[in-house]
C-alpha positions as CSV (number, residue, x, y, z in Angstrom):
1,X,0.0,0.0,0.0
2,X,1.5,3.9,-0.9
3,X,0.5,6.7,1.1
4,X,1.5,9.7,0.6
5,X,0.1,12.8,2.4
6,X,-1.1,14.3,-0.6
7,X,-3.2,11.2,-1.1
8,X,-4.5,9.2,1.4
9,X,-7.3,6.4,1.2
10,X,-8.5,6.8,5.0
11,X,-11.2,4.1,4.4
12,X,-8.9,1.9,2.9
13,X,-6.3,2.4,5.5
14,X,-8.8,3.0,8.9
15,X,-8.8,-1.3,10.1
16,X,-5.1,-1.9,9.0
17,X,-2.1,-1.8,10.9
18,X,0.9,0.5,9.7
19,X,4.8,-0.1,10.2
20,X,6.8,3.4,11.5
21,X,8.2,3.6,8.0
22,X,4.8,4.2,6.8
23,X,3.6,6.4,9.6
24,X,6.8,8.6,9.2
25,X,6.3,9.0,5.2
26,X,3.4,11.0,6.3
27,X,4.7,13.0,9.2
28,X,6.6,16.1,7.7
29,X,9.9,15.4,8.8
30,X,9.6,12.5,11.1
31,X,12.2,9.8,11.2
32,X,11.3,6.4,11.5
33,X,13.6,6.0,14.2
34,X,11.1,9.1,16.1
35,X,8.3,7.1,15.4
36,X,9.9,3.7,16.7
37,X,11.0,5.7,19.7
38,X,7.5,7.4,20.0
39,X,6.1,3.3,20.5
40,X,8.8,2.7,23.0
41,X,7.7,5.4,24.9
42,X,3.9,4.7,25.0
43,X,2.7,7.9,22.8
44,X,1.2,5.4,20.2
45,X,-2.0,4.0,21.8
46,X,-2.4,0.8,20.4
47,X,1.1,0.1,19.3
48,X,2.4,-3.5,19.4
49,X,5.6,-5.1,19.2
50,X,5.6,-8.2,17.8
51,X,8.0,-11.1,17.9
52,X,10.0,-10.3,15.2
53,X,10.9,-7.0,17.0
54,X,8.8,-4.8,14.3
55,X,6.2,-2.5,15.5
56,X,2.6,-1.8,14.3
57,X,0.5,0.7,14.8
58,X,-3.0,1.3,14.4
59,X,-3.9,3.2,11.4
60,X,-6.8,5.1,12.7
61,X,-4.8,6.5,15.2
62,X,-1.9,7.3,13.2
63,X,-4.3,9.2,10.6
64,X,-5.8,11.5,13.5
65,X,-1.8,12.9,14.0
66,X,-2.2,14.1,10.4
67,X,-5.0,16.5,11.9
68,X,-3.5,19.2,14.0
69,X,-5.0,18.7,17.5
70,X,-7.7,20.8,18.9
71,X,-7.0,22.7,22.1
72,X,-6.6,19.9,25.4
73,X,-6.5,17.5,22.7
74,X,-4.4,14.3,24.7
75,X,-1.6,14.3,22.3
76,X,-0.8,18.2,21.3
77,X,2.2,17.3,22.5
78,X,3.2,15.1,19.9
79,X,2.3,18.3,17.5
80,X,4.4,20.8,20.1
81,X,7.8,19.1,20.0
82,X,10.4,18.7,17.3
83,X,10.1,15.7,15.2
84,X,13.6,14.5,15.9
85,X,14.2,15.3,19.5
């Protein structure tokens, strides 16, 4: 599946599961090492490791970050800091 953030099937996309590569291809400058840190750390509700040591994430969730949060929104502070901190 390609996303890019000028097209995005949300339907299509909403059930699946997404790898950090995929999430970070549509976060403006966002690593994939960010996003892999960002599921360490907790800030990806829903995020698995599996077995194999690869991550997944939950594609609805992931879409919402493409949305800049409302105010008191839970995770402004993904928005707030730098990408690559």
């Amino acid at each position: 599946m390609c996303m890019t953030s000028s097209h995005l099937d949300v339907e299509a996309v909403a059930d699946s599961l997404l790898s950090p590569q995929t999430v970070a291809a549509v976060l403006p400058e966002t690593s994939t090492a960010t996003v892999t840190r960002w599921c360490r750390d907790g800030r990806f509700p829903g995020a698995r490791k599996l077995p194999s040591g690869r991550w997944i994430i939950p594609a609805a969730w992931a879409l919402d970050l493409v949305t800049p949060p409302e105010s008191g929104r839970a995770d402004a502070d993904l928005w707030s800091s730098s990408p690559d901190e």
